[in-house]
N, C-alpha and C positions, 0 to 999 in steps of 0.2 A: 669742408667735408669732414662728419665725425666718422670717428675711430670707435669700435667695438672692442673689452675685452674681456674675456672669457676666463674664468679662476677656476681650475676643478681645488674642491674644499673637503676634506674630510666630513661625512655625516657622526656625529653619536650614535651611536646602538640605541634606539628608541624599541622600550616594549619589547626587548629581546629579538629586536633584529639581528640580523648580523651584519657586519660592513659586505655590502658585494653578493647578496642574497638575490638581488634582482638583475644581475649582470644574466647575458644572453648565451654564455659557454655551455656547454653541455652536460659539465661537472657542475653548476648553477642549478640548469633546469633541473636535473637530476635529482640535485635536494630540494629544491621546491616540488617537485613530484611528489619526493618520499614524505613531505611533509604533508602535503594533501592528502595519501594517501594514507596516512599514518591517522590521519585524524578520520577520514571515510570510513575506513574497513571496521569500526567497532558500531558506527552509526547504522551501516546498511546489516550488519547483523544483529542487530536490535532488531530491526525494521523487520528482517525477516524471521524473528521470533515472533513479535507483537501482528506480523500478519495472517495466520490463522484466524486470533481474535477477531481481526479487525473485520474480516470474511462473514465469521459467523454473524459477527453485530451487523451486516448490513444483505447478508441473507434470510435472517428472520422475520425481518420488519417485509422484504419482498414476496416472504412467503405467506404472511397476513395478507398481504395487497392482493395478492394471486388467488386468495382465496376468499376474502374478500367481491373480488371480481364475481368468481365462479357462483360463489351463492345470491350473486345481483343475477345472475345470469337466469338461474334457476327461481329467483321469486319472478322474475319477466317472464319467464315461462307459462309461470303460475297465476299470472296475472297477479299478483302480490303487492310487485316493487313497480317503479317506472321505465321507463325504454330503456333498454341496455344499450350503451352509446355505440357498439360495435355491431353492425346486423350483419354482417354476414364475413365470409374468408372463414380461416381457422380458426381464429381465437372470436368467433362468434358462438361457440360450444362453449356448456357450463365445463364437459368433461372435462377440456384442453385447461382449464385454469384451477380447476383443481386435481389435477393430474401435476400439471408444473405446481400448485403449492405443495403438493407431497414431496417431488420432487426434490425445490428446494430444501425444504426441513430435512428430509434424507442426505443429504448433501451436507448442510450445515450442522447436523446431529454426526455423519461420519468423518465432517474436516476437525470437531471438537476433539470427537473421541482420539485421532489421529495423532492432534495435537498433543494431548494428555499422554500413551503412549512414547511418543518423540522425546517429551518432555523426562519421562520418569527413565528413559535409558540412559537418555545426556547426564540425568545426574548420578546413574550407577556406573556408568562411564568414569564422572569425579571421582566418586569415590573410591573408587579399585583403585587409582592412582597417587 
C-alpha cells in the first residue's frame, strides 16, 4: 500500500501577486473585491460617457430605415414601388413609419445636444476646482 505526502511550498509573487491573495477569509475576498472594483469603476464610466454617442450612432441609421420604410410604403400606394412586405396591422401605414423616423432623429438630435450640454458643465465643474 502507497503512502501519499503532501508539502505545502511557498509560491513566488508572480506578476505582482501577493502570497495569500486567493485564500478564502474575508479580509482576502475583501481585497480581491477592491481590486476588481478598483479596476471596473473607471471602465463602466467610460462606458457611460461614450454611451450617448454610441445611442446616437445606432439611432440614426434606424431612423433611415424607418423612413426608408414609410416612403416604400407610400410609392406602394402610388403604385410606384412593389408590395410593401407588411399589409396590414399598424405599421402597414406610411404615417406610422415616418412619424417613428421623425421620431427617432428627434430623439437622437435631443440625446446629442444633451450630451454636449453634460459634457461642457463636467468640465466647468474642472475647472472651478
Amino acid at each position: 500500500m502507497g503512502a501519499f505526502r503532501v508539502e505545502m511550498t511557498p509560491r513566488p509573487a508572480v506578476a505582482g501577486v501577493q502570497p495569500g491573495a486567493g485564500t478564502t477569509s474575508s479580509r482576502g475576498t475583501a481585497k480581491l473585491e477592491m481590486r476588481f472594483a478598483g479596476t471596473l469603476a473607471p471602465r463602466i464610466v467610460a462606458l457611460g460617457q461614450q454611451l450617448p454617442n454610441i445611442l446616437v450612432a445606432l439611432l440614426t441609421p434606424a431612423a433611415l430605415v424607418a423612413l426608408a420604410m414609410g416612403l416604400w410604403r407610400v410609392g406602394a400606394d402610388l403604385d410606384w414601388a412593389g408590395v410593401f412586405p407588411i399589409t396590414g396591422g399598424f405599421f402597414s401605414h406610411w404615417q406610422v413609419w415616418i412619424g417613428l423616423s421623425v421620431a427617432l432623429k428627434m430623439l437622437s438630435s435631443a440625446l446629442l445636444a444633451w450630451d454636449s450640454r453634460a459634457r461642457k458643465i463636467s468640465e466647468e465643474n474642472r475647472t472651478t476646482f
